[in-house]
C-alpha positions, 0 to 999 in steps of 0.5 A: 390744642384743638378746642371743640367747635360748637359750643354754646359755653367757653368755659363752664365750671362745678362749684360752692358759692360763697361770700369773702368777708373783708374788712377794709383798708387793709386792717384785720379781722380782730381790730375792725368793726366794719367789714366789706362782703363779696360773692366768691369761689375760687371756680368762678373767679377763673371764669371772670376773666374770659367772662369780663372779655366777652366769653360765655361762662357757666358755673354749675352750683347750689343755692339755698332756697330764699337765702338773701345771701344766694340773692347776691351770690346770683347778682353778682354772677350775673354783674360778672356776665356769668350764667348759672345753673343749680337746684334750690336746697331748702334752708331747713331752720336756722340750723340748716344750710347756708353759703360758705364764709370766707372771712378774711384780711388783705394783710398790710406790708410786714402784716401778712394776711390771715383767712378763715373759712367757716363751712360748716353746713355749706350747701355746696357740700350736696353737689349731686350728679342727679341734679344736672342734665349733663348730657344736655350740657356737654352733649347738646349744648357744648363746652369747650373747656371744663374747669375743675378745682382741688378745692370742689372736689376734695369738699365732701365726698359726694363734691368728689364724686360730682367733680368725677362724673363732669370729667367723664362727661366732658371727655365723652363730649369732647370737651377739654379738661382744665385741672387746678390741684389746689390741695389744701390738708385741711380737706385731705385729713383722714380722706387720702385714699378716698381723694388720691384715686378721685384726684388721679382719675381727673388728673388722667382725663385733664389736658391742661394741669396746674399746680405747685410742687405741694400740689403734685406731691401730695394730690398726684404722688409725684416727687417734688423738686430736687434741692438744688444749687442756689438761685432763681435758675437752680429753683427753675431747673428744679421745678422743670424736672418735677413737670416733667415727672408729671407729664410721663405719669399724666400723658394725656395731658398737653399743658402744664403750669405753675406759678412762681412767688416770692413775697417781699411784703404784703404789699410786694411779691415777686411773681414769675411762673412755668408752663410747659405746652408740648415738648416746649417750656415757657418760663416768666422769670419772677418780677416785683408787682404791687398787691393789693390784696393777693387773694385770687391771683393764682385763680387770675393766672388759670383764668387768663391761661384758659383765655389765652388757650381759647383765642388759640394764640401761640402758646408763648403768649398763653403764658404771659398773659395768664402772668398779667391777669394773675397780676391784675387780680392781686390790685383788685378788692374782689378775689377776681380780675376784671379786665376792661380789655386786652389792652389793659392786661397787655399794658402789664406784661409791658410794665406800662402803668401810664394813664390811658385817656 
C-alpha cells in the first residue's frame, strides 16, 4: 500500500471524548463504592499505539468549555502524546453538555463483564463540519491515514455526516482510509437507511476495512458466513468467503481484517484473527492469552494493524503485530496499549513473557 509522503499527521481520527468509569479489582459495578476514571474513545485508543511509538497522531473532537472532565480528557491525550483539535461548546447550565460516561467492570473468571453508556447530552453529538479547516488539515498539513470508526459515525446524524465530509477530504488529498464498522443496534435503531448509505459511502472510499461477520452484515448488506463443518478450520474457511464477498462489493479497498475470539473465561480468551492484504491471506490461528480486562483489544488490534501498515513492513508482519498489540491491550487497565517498544510487543508474538532487564 502506497502511503502519501508529506504529512505532518501518521494518523489523524474524528471522535467524542469521554471517560470509562471502573471499579477495581475486578468487582462490578453494583457491589463497589470506589471506582477508578480514565479518559477514552474507542478512536483514540487505536491512535495510542503509533502514538506511544513515536508516531505523530491527532484526533479531531469537542470539549465542554470549562469542564474539568475535558481538562483530564486533554491531559490524558496529551500523556498519550496525542495532539488535539476541536471547539469549546458552552456547557449551557447543568442540564446541558457533558462527556460521555462509560461505566463499566472488567468482569472476573465465570463473571463476565458488564458496560453501560450514559451519553445523554454528549457534546461529541455536535460534531460539525464547519468547525474545522479540514482543507488545511488533508491539504497543507498531511495525514497519511485517516481513521474513522462505526461507533462516531452512527452517534448522531450530524456525527455521520462529519465522518462523510473527513472520508471526502481524505480521498481528495490522498490520504489512506482506515474503516472500523463497529456496528452496534443500539446507534442503528430506526436509523437504518440514514446509516446504511453513510456507512457504504465510507466503506467505498476506504482502503483498509475491518469488521466481524455482524459488522458487514448489517453495516454494508453483505452475506455472513456460511454454516459450515465444525472446527476452528471450517469457522476460518467460512469467514475467508464472507471477506471476499466484501472485497468484490468494496473494490477499492486493499486490506481486510477481522479478528477471531473465543472466550474461555473472563480472564482467558482464545484470540486469532484474518486479513486479507491483496490477493494474499493471513491468518493467526486462535491461541490462549491472559486478560485483564478485554475492553480495548479489538481497538489494540486496528491500532497496532495501522502501525504495521505505516512502517511499510511486509504484510505478514502487519497482521501478527496487530494480533500482539490487541493482546497487550486486554492486560492493560486503560481501554489503550501502551507499548513501551517493538520489542515488547515482538516479545508477545513469540510467547516470550520472561523478565527483561
Amino acid at each position: 500500500m502506497k502511503l502519501k509522503k508529506n504529512y505532518k499527521y501518521a494518523l489523524l481520527t474524528p471522535t467524542s471524548m469521554g471517560v470509562r468509569i471502573t471499579p477495581p479489582n475486578g468487582q462490578p459495578v453494583h457491589a463497589s463504592r470506589s471506582f477508578e476514571m480514565r479518559a477514552t474513545s474507542a478512536e483514540s485508543n487505536v491512535l495510542s499505539i503509533s502514538s506511544f511509538l513515536g508516531m505523530p497522531a491527532k484526533v479531531l473532537t469537542n470539549f465542554v468549555k470549562g469542564s474539568p472532565i475535558a481538562q483530564i480528557i486533554k491531559d490524558d491525550l496529551a500523556s498519550r502524546h496525542i495532539e488535539y483539535e476541536g471547539p469549546e461548546i458552552e456547557q449551557g447550565g447543568a442540564w446541558g453538555y457533558r462527556h460521555q460516561i462509560n461505566i463499566a467492570d472488567s468482569g472476573y473468571g465465570s463473571r463476565g463483564p458488564r458496560v453501560h453508556n450514559d451519553r445523554t447530552g454528549e457534546v461529541g453529538l455536535t460534531l460539525n463540519v464547519k468547525d474545522f479547516d479540514l482543507d488545511r488539515i488533508f491539504g497543507e498539513e498531511g495525514v497519511a491515514i485517516v481513521h474513522l470508526s462505526g461507533l462516531n459515525a452512527a452517534l448522531s446524524p450530524e456525527t455521520g455526516k462529519f465522518s462523510l465530509e473527513v472520508a471526502r477530504a481524505a480521498k481528495k488529498y490522498g490520504s489512506r482510509i482506515s474503516f472500523d464498522l463497529n456496528y452496534r443496534a443500539s446507534f442503528w435503531k430506526g436509523r437504518e437507511d440514514e446509516l446504511s448509505a453513510i456507512f457504504k459511502e465510507i466503506a467505498g472510499v476506504s482502503d483498509i476495512l475491518v469488521g466481524n461477520e455482524e459488522d458487514f452484515q448489517l453495516c454494508l448488506g453483505i452475506k455472513g458466513p456460511e454454516a459450515g463443518g465444525e472446527g476452528l478450520n471450517a469457522k476460518i474457511d467460512s469467514f475467508k468467503e464472507m471477506i471476499s464477498r466484501v472485497k468484490k462489493e468494496y473494490s477499492n479497498a486493499s486490506v481486510f481484517a477481522t479478528t477471531l475470539r473465543e472466550v474461555v473465561n473472563t480472564n482467558t480468551h482464545q484470540w486469532g484473527a484474518i486479513m486479507l492484504s491483496g490477493e494474499e491471506w493471513h491468518v493467526v490461528e486462535p491461541r490462549p492469552i491472559g486478560v485483564l480486562d478485554r475492553i480495548g483489544g479489538g481497538d489494540g488490534f486496528v491500532g497496532g494493524l495501522l502501525y504495521s501498515i505505516l512502517k511499510e513492513w511486509d504484510a505478514e508482519k502487519w497482521i501478527q503485530f496487530a494480533w500482539a498489540t490487541g493482546a497487550l491491550a486486554v492486560t492493560l487497565y486503560t481501554d489503550y496499549g501502551q507499548p513501551a517498544d517493538e520489542e515488547q510487543v515482538w516479545s508477545i508474538w513469540e510467547g516470550n513473557a520472561r523478565v527483561k532487564r
